[in-house]
C-alpha positions in Angstrom: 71.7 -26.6 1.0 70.5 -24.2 -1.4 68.5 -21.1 -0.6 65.2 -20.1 -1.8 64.3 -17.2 -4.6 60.5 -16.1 -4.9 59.4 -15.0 -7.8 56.0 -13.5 -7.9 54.6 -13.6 -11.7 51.0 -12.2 -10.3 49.1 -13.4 -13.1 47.1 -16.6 -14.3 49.2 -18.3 -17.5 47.0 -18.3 -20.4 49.8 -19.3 -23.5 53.7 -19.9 -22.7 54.4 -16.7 -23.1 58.3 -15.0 -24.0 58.5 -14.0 -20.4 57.8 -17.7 -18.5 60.7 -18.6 -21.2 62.8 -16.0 -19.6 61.9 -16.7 -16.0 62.3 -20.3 -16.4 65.7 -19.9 -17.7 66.5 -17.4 -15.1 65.5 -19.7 -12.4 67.7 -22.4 -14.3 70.5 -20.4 -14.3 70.2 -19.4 -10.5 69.7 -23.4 -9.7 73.2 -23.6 -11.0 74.1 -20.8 -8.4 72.6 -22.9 -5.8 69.8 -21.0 -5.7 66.4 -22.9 -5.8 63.3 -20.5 -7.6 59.8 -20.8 -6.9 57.7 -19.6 -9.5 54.3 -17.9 -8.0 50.9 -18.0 -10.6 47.5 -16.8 -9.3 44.5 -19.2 -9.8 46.1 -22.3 -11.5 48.3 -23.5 -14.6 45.1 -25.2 -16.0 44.4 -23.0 -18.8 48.2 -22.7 -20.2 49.7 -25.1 -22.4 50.8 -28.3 -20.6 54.6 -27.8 -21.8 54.7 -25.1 -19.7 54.4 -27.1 -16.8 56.5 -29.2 -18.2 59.2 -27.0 -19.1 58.9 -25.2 -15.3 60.1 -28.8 -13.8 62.4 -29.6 -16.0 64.4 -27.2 -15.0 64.0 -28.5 -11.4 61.7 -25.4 -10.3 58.8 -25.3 -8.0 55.3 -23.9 -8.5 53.1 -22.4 -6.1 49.5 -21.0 -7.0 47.7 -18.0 -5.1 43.7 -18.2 -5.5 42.0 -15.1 -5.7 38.9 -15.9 -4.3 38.0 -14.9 -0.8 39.3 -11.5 -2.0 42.6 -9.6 -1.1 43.2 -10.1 2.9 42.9 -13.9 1.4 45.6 -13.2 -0.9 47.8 -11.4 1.9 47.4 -14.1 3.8 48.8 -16.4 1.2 51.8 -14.5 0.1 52.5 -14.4 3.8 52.3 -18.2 4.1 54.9 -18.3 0.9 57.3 -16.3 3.1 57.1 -18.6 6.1 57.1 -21.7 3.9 59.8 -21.0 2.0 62.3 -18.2 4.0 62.8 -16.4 0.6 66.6 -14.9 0.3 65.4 -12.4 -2.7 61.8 -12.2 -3.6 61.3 -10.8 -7.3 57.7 -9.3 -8.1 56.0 -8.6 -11.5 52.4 -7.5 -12.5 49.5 -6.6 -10.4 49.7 -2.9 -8.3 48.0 -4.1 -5.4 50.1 -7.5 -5.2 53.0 -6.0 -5.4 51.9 -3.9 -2.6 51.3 -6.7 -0.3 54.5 -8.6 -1.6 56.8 -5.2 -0.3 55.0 -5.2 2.9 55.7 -8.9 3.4 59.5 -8.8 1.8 60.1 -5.3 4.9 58.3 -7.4 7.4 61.2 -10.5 7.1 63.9 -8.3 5.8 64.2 -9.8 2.6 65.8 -8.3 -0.6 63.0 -7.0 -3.0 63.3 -7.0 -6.9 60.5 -5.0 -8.3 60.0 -5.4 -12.2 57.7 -2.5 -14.2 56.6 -4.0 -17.9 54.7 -1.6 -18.7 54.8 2.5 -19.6 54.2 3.9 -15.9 51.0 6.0 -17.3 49.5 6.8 -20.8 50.4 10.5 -20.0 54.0 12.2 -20.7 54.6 14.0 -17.4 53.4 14.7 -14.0 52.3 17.7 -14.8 50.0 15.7 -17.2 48.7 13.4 -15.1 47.7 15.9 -12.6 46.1 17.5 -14.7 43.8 14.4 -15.8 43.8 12.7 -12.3 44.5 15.8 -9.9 46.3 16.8 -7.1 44.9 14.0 -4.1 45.7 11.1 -7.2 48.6 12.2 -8.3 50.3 12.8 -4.6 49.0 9.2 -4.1 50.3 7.2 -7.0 53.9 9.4 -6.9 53.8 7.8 -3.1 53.2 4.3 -4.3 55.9 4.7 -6.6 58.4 5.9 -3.9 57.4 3.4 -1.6 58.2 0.6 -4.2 61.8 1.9 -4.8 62.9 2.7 -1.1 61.4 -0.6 -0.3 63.4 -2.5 -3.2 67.3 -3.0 -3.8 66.3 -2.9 -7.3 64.0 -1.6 -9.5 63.8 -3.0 -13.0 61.9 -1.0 -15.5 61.5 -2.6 -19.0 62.9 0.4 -20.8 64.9 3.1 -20.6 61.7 5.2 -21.6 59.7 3.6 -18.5 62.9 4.0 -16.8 62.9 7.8 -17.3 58.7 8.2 -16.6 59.6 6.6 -13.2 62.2 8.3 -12.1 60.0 11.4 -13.1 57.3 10.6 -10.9 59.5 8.4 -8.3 62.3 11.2 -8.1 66.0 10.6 -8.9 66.6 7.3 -7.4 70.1 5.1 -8.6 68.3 1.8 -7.9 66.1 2.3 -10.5 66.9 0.5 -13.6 66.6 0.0 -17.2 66.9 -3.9 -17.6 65.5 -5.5 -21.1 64.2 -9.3 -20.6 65.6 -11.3 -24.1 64.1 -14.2 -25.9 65.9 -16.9 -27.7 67.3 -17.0 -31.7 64.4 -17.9 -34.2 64.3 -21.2 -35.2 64.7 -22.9 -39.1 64.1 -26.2 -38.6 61.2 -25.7 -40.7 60.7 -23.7 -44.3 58.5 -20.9 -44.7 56.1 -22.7 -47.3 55.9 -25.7 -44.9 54.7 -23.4 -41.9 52.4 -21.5 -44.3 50.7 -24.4 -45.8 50.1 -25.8 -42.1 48.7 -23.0 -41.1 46.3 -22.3 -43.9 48.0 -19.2 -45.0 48.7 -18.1 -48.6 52.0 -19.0 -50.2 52.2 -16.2 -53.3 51.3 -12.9 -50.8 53.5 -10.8 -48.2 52.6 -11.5 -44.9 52.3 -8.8 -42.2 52.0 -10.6 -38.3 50.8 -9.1 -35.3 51.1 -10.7 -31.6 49.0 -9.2 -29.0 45.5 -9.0 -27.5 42.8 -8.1 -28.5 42.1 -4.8 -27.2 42.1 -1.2 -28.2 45.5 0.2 -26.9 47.4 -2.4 -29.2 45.9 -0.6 -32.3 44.6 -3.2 -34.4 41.9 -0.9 -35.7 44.6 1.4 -36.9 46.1 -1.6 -39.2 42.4 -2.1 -40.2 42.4 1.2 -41.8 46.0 1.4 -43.1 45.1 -2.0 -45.3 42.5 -0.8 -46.3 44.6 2.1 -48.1 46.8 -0.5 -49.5 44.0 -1.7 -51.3 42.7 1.6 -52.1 45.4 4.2 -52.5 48.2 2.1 -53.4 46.4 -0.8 -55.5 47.9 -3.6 -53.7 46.3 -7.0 -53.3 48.9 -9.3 -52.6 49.3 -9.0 -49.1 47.8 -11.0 -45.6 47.9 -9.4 -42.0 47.4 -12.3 -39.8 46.5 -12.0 -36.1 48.1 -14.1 -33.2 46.5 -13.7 -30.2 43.3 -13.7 -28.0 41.1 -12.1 -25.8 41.8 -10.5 -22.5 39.3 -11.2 -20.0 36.0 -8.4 -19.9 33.3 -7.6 -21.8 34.8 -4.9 -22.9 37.6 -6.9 -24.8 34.5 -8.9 -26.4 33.3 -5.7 -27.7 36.0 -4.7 -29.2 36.7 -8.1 -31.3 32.8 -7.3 -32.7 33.9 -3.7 -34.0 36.9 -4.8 -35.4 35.3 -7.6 -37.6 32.6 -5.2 -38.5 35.4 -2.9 -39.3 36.8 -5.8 -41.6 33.0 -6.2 -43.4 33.3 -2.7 -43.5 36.0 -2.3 -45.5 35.5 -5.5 -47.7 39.0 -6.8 -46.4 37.6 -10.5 -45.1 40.1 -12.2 -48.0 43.1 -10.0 -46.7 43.0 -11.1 -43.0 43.6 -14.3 -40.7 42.7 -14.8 -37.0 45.4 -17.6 -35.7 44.3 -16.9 -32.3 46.3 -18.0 -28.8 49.5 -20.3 -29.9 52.8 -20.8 -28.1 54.8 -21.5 -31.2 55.6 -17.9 -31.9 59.3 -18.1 -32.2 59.0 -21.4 -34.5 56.5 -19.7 -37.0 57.4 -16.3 -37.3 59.7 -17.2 -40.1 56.9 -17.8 -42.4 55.9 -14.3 -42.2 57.7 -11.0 -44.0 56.9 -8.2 -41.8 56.1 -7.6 -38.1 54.0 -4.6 -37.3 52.8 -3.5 -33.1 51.2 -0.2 -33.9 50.1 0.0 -30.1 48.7 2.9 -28.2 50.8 1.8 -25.6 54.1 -0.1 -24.7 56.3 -1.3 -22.3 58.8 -3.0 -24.2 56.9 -5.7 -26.3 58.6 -8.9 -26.1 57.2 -10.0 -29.5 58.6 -7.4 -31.1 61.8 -9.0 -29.8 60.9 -12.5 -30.9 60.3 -10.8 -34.7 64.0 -9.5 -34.6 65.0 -12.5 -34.0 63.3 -14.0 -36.8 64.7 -11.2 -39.2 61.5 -9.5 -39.8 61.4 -5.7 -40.9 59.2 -4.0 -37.6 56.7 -1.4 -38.2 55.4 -0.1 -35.0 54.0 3.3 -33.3 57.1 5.5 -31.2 55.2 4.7 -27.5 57.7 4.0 -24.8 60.0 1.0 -25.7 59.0 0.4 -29.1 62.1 3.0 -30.7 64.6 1.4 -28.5 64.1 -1.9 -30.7 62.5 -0.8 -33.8 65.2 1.9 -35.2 63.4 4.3 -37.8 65.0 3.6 -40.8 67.4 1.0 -40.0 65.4 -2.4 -39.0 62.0 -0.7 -39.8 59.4 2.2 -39.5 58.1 4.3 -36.5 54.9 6.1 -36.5 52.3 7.7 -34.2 49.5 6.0 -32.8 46.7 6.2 -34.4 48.1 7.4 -38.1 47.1 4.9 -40.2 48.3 6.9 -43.3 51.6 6.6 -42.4 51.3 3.0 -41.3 50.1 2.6 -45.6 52.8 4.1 -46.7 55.7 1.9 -44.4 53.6 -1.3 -45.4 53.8 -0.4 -49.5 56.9 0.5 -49.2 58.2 -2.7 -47.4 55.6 -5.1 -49.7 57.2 -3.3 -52.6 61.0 -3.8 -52.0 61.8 -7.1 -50.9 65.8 -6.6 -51.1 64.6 -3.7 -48.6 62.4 -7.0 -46.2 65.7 -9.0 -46.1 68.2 -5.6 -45.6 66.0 -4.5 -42.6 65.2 -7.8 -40.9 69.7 -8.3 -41.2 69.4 -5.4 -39.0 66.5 -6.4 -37.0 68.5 -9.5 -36.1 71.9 -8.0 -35.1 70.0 -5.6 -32.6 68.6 -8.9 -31.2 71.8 -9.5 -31.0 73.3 -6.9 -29.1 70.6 -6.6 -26.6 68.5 -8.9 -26.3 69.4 -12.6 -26.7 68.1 -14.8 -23.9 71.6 -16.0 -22.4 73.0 -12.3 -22.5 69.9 -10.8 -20.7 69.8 -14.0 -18.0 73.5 -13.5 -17.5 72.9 -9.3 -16.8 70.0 -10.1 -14.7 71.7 -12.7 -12.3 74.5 -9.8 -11.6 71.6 -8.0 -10.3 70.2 -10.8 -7.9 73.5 -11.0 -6.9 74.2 -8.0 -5.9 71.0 -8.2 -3.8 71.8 -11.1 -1.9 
């Protein structure tokens, strides 16, 4: 009889994204340890596409949904009924500060090994000594707290980067449990041409293509592209290029108002010919081949797993040096880093890239043996499912 394995995604699916890929194989590959995964959503599966669904029982895993409504004791009370349903023998959380809260209490209260997973840089400031500084003493003794609590309580600790690794352990203390794991994606696909995926999306076949995947929102520095195209066009007297957007809206109004300045931004700057909103799709991996360069000039960063889904594809990466971003995107080698915000220098990696396609194909070579090396999907299942065992 197989034993059960909770995994706690905390968050409503919206597209099929690289990490349900990952979790789905993970669970896969644990079902062949005899290990039988439940995969927790909050709210439903109704707005993701159906082949998620799909691709979730295929793999003979189950799905359980947490509502939000009724507010948190509600949700408590649900993640407690998961335990006693299912008599978890490892519980794996993601997402969601106060959830995973709840999910510790739960996992100490049946003595059940906990996984914790952080995706995301721990704060947008460099220290402690910075935070408490912005937050103060009372905040900053508290959030240090909920970070301790999380490692002593877990057998693991996954952060997504060896950056996010090192801000933890900086605000957690020193702790050997904590650990740098990546998540991988699979191999890009080309089962179908470049011009085919252009011409069925709409997008130009004579001009270099610069992608983006992200949401819509500030810290993923689609303003600061704005600008820097605008010096192509400007500066450097290019015209031949696209940047085309993949990707929607997060939920909040603030989100909303921040797609409105971005297309006035675009009026602004007469670039309406030079851009193309492709909005939510869950074919990343089989149409990133059409484009020529991959750029995720973010504010902030876990470890972006479309920037791993463009080295697969052998794109060139140009991205800002947050957190994860130079542990993928070598400066140099398989692309450009710059700083947030510095749009100048974000002109001069596109031009030079546009302008040198034997330098495209040299970079996106490289881009794809890092893939690679660290993180292919079987490789990064296979290092993960050590982990769980170990924990069991």
């Amino acid at each position: 009889m197989s034993q059960n394995i909770l995994q706690f995604m905390n968050y409503q699916p919206i597209v099929y994204s690289g990490f349900d890929k990952f979790s789905i194989a993970l669970g896969s590959r644990m079902r062949a340890e005899n290990y039988q995964t439940i995969m927790v959503y909050v709210e439903g599966m109704d707005r993701a596409p159906s082949s998620l669904a799909d691709d979730i029982g295929a793999a003979g895993l189950i799905t359980e949904i947490i509502r939000t409504e009724g507010g948190f004791v509600k949700q408590v009370r649900e993640i407690y009924r998961l335990f006693r349903k299912y008599h978890p023998a490892l519980v794996h959380t993601h997402f969601d500060d106060r959830m995973k809260v709840a999910i510790t209490v739960c996992a100490r209260r049946f003595g059940v090994p906990l996984i914790t997973s952080v995706h995301s840089e721990i704060t947008p400031y460099n220290s402690v000594v910075d935070y408490r500084a912005a937050k103060g003493a009372v905040k900053t003794f508290l959030f240090r707290n909920y970070l301790r609590f999380l490692a002593s309580s877990s057998t693991f600790c996954f952060c997504v980067s060896r950056k996010v690794q090192e801000e933890y352990i900086d605000f957690a203390g020193q702790r050997s449990n904590v650990k740098a794991l990546y998540l991988g994606v699979e191999a890009g696909s080309n089962d179908e041409s470049p011009d085919s995926i252009r011409r069925r999306l709409g997008l130009p076949l004579e001009k270099v293509l610069i992608v983006n995947v992200s949401a819509i929102e500030y810290i993923k520095g689609i303003d600061t592209i704005l600008l820097a195209l605008h010096r192509l066009r400007t500066e450097y007297g290019l015209s031949d290029f696209a940047f085309c957007h993949i990707g929607g809206l997060r939920s909040g109004a603030q989100t909303s108002q921040h797609l409105e300045t971005l297309k006035e931004t675009i009026t602004e700057l007469s670039l309406s010919e030079h851009i193309h909103w492709l909005g939510v799709r869950s074919d990343i991996l089989a149409i990133l081949p059409a484009f020529d360069i991959y750029t995720q000039p973010s504010r902030k960063e876990g470890l972006p797993v479309s920037v791993m889904e463009a080295c697969a594809c052998r794109l060139p990466c140009v991205g800002s040096n947050v957190s994860g971003n130079p542990e993928i995107i070598h400066h140099g080698e398989n692309g450009y880093l710059m700083t947030p915000g510095d749009d100048k220098a974000l002109a001069k990696y596109y031009y030079e890239l546009i302008t040198d396609t034997e330098k495209r194909r040299q970079m996106g070579a490289k881009s794809y043996s890092i893939f690679r090396a660290h993180f292919s999907l079987p490789t990064q299942v296979d290092r993960t499912v050590e982990y769980y065992k170990a924990a069991l």
